[in-house]
C-alpha positions in Angstrom: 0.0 0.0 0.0 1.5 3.4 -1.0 1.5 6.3 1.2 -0.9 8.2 -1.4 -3.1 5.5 -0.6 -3.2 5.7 3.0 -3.5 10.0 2.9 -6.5 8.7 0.1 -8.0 7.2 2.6 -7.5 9.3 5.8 -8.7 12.1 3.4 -12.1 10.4 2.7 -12.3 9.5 6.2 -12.2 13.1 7.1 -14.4 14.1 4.4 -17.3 12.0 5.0 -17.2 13.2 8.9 -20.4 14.8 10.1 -22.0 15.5 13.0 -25.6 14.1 13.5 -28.5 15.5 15.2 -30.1 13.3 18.4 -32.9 15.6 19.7 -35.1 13.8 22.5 -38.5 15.3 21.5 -41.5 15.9 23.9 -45.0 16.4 23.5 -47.4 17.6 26.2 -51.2 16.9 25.5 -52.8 18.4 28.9 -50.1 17.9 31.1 -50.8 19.6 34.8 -48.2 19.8 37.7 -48.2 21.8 40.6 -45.8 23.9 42.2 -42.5 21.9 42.4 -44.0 18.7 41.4 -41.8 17.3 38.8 -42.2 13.5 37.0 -39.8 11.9 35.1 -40.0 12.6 31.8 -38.3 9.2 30.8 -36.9 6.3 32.4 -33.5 5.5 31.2 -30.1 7.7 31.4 -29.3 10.3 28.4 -26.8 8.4 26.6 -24.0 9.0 24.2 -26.4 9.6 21.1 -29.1 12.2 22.9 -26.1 13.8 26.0 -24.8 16.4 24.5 -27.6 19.7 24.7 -27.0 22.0 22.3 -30.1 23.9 22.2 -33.7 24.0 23.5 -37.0 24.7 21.8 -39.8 25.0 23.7 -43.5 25.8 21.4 -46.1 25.1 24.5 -49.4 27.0 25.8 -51.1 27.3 28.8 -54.5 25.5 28.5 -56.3 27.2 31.7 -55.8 29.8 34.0 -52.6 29.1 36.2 -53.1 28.5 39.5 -51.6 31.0 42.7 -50.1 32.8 40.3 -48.3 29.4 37.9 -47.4 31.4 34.4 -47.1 29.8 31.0 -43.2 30.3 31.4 -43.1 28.2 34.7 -43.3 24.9 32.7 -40.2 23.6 33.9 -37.3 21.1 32.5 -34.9 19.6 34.5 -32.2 17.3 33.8 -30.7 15.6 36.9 -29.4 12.8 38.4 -32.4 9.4 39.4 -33.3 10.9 42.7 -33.0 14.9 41.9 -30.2 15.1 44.3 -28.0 16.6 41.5 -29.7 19.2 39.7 -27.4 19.8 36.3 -29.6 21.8 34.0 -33.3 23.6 34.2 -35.0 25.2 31.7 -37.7 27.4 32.5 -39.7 28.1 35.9 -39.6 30.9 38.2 -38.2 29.5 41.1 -34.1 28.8 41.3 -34.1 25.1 42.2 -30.5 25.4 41.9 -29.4 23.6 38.9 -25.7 24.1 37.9 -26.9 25.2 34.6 -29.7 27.9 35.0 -31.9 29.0 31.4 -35.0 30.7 31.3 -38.1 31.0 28.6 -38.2 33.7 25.7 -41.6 34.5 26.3 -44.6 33.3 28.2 -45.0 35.5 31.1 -48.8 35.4 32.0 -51.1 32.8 33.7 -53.9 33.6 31.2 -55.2 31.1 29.3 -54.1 30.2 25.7 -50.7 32.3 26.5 -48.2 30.9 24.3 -44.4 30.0 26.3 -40.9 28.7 25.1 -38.6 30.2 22.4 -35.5 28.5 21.5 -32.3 28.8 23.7 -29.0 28.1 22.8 -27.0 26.6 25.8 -23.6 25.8 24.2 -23.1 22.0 24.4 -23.4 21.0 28.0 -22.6 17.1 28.6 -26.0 15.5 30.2 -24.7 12.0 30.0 -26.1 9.8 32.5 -29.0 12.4 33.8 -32.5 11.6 33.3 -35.2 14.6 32.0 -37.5 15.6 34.5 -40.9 18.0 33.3 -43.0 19.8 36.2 -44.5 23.0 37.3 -40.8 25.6 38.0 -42.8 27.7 40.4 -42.4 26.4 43.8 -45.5 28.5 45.0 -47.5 27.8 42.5 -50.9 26.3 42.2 -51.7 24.0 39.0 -50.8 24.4 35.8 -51.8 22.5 32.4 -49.8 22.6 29.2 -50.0 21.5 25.6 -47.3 21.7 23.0 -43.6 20.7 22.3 -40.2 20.7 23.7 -37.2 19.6 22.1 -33.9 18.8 23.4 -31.3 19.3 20.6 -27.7 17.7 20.7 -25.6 17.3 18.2 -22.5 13.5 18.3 -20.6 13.0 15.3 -22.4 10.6 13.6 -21.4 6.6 14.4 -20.6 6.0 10.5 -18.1 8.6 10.7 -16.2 7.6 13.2 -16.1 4.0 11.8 -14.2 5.5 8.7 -11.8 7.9 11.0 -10.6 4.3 12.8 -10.3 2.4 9.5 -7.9 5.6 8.3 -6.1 4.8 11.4 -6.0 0.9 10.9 -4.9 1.7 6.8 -2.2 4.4 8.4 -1.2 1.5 11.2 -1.2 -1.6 8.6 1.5 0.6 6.2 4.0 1.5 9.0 3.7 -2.3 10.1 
C-alpha cells in the first residue's frame, strides 16, 4: 500500500465526517403539575447519542388559567441525576431550584389562558450523559398548571458511521508503517 493510498484514505475519512442531530422530542397533551412537582420525563439515562444539549425549543401553551399565580413560562425542565439530588440543567420556571446550569423561557410571562411560552435557547453544548429529564410545574408557590405543545432537546455526536471510517484511516495508516 502506497502512502498516497493511506493519505487517500485518511482524506475520505475526514471528508465524510459529520455531525448528526439526536434531539429527545417531547410532546405535552394536557399535562398539569403543581408547584415543584416534577415526574420523570423518561426512564433511562441520556446516553451517548441524545447527551450532548446543544439547544432547547420549547412551542407550548397554557390551556387554563394558572393557579396561585403558575405562568405559562413556569413549565419547567430539569435534567438531573435518578433521585433529583443533583440538579445539572433547568429550563424554565420561576423558582431557582439550583441547577448548575440555570436558562429561562423567551416568552410566556402570564397565567392567562391560551398564553403561548418557550422560544429557542441556545446553551452551548453541555454534557448530560447519565442524567434523566424531569418536566413539572418551575414555580415552587405555584398552584396548577396544564400545558400543551412541544419541547425539544437538541444535541448534536458526530455521527457513528463517521467515526467507523476515522478508525479504518487509522487501521490503513497503522497496517502501512507495520
Amino acid at each position: 500500500m502506497t502512502k498516497a493510498h493511506t493519505l487517500l484514505g485518511v482524506a475520505a475519512a475526514a471528508s465524510l465526517a459529520a455531525v448528526a442531530s439526536a434531539d429527545l422530542n417531547m410532546t405535552l397533551d394536557g399535562f398539569t403539575a403543581a408547584g415543584a412537582q416534577f415526574g420523570m420525563y423518561q426512564s433511562y439515562a441520556l446516553d451517548a447519542d441524545h447527551g450532548f444539549l446543544e439547544s432547547v425549543n420549547g412551542d407550548f401553551m397554557l390551556d387554563a388559567d394558572g393557579e396561585n399565580w403558575t405562568w405559562c413560562d413556569d413549565l419547567c425542565v430539569l435534567i438531573a441525576n435518578e433521585d433529583l439530588s443533583d440538579l445539572h440543567v433547568q429550563i424554565g420556571g420561576y423558582s431557582d431550584f439550583g441547577a448548575t446550569n440555570r436558562f429561562t423561557w423567551e416568552f410566556g410571562s402570564s397565567g392567562d389562558a391560551g398564553t403561548a411560552g418557550g422560544g429557542n435557547i441556545d446553551v452551548g453544548g453541555i454534557d448530560c450523559t447519565g442524567y434523566y429529564v424531569w418536566i413539572g410545574n418551575g414555580y415552587s408557590s405555584g398552584g396548577a398548571g396544564t400545558w400543551s405543545g412541544n419541547i425539544d432537546l437538541i444535541g448534536t455526536i458526530p455521527a457513528p458511521g463517521a467515526l467507523a471510517l476515522l478508525g479504518l484511516g487509522g487501521l490503513v495508516a497503522r497496517r502501512r508503517r507495520a
